[in-house]
N, C-alpha and C positions, 0 to 999 in steps of 0.2 A: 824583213822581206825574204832573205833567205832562208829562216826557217820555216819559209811560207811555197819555197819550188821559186819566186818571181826573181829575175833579175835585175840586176842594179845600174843605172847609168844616170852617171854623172851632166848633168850639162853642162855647155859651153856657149856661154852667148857675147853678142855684142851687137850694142843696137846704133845704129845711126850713121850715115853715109860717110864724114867727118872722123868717127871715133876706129869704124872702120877701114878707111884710109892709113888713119895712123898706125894701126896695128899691122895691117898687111904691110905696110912698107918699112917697118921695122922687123928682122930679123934678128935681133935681138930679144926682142919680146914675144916673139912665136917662140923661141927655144927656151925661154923661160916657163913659158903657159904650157910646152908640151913637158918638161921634167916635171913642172908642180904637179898635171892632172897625172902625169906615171905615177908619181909617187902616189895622190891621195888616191888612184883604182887600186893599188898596192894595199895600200892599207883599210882601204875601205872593201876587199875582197870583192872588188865591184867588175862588173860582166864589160863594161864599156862607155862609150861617150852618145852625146845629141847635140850634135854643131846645130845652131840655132843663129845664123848672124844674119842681123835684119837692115835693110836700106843699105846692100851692097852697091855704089853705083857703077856703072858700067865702066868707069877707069879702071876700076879695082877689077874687073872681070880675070885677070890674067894672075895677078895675086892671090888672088882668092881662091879660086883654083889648085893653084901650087902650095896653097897654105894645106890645104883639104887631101891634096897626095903626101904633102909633105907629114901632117899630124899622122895620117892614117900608118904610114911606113914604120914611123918613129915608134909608135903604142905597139903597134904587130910587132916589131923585131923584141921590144920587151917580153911581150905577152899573144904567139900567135892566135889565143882563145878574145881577145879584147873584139868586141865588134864597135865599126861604127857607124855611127845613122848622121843623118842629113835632113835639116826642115828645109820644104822646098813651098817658096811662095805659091798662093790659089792664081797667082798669075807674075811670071818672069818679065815685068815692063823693061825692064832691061837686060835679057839675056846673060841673066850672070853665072847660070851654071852652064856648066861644060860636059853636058851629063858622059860624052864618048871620051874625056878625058880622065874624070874621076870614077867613075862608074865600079872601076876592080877594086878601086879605095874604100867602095860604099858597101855595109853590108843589107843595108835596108834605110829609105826613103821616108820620109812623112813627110805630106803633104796637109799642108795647113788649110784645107776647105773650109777657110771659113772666110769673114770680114770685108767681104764682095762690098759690102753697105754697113755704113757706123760716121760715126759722129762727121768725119771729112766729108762726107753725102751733098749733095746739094737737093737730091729726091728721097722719099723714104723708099728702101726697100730690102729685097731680105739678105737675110746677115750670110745663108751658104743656100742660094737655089742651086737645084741638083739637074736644071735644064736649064740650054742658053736662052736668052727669050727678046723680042724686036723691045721688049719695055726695061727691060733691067740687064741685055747683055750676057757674057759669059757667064757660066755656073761650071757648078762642081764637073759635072761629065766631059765641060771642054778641059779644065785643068787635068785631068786623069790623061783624056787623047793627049793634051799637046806635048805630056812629059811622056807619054809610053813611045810619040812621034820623034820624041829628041832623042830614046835609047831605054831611058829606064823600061826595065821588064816585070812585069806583075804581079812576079814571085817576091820581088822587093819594092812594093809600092804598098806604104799602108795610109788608107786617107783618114784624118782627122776628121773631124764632125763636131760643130760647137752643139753645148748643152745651155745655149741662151740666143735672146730674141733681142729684137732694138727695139726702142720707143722712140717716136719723132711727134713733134709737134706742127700739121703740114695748113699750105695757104689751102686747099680744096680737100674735097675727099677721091677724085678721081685718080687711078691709076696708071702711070706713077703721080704722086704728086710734089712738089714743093715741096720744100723744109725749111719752119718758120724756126724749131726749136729741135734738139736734141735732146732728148731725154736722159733715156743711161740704157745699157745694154741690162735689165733687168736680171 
């Protein structure tokens, strides 16, 4: 990758409201997770991070938060060049970013536009519509308004775009319809 001009960032994930709990309210294992990823950006002559932590629940909102100024501080006093990014759900059910608290922490956003509709569905429909609509709801252009309405600004908002479709097995063909069967996200 480097000897390609692209640079390198590490991810940083944890998935599930539970696994998440545990980790924010431990401080002992954020200061673990932030010296291991110092060290492998170190060694990996890597550009930065991709916090990625998925089913934050709203208890966690104030932790999470201060984990996300907290990593950011810790990598910058290492390495003022380290950037770092932030995936920001296609829709905040539960208000868990803090976009006017972490925001100086953030050097650039992605936005996961996608999974509006997938296998949890109860109707078929599509996986990232890019307009809200009376049959399927929010899309991607409300996800882009409601983060730029919390703070983030546009210079650091990049949106993702899936490169796949859903298959559903439905009771009618009318739209939306039922979902007898889930297919797979081809």
């Amino acid at each position: 990758a480097k000897a390609h001009n692209c640079k390198i960032f590490l991810s940083v994930t944890n998935f599930g409201a539970s696994n998440n709990s545990e980790f924010l309210n431990n401080p002992t294992a954020q200061e673990n997770l932030i010296e291991n990823i110092a060290e492998l950006l170190a060694y990996r002559n890597a550009d930065g991070i991709n916090i990625d932590f998925e089913e934050v629940s709203s208890k966690s909102k104030l932790e999470f938060n201060n984990f996300i100024v907290k990593i950011s501080e810790k990598l910058k006093s290492k390495n003022p060049k380290y950037m770092i990014s932030l995936c920001l759900y296609a829709e905040d059910w539960h208000h868990v970013f803090d976009i006017p608290k972490i925001n100086s922490s953030i050097d650039f956003y992605t936005l996961m536009a996608y999974d509006y509709y997938g296998s949890f569905s109860k109707v078929a429909g599509p996986i990232a519509p890019l307009k809200t609509s009376n049959e399927f709801g929010n899309g991607v252009e409300y996800s882009v308004n409601y983060y730029l309405s919390e703070g983030v600004t546009s210079d650091k908002l990049i949106v993702g775009v899936p490169y796949y479709g859903g298959e559903w097995l439905t009771t009618t063909n009318t739209v939306p319809s039922e979902v007898s069967n889930f297919i797979a996200n081809p």
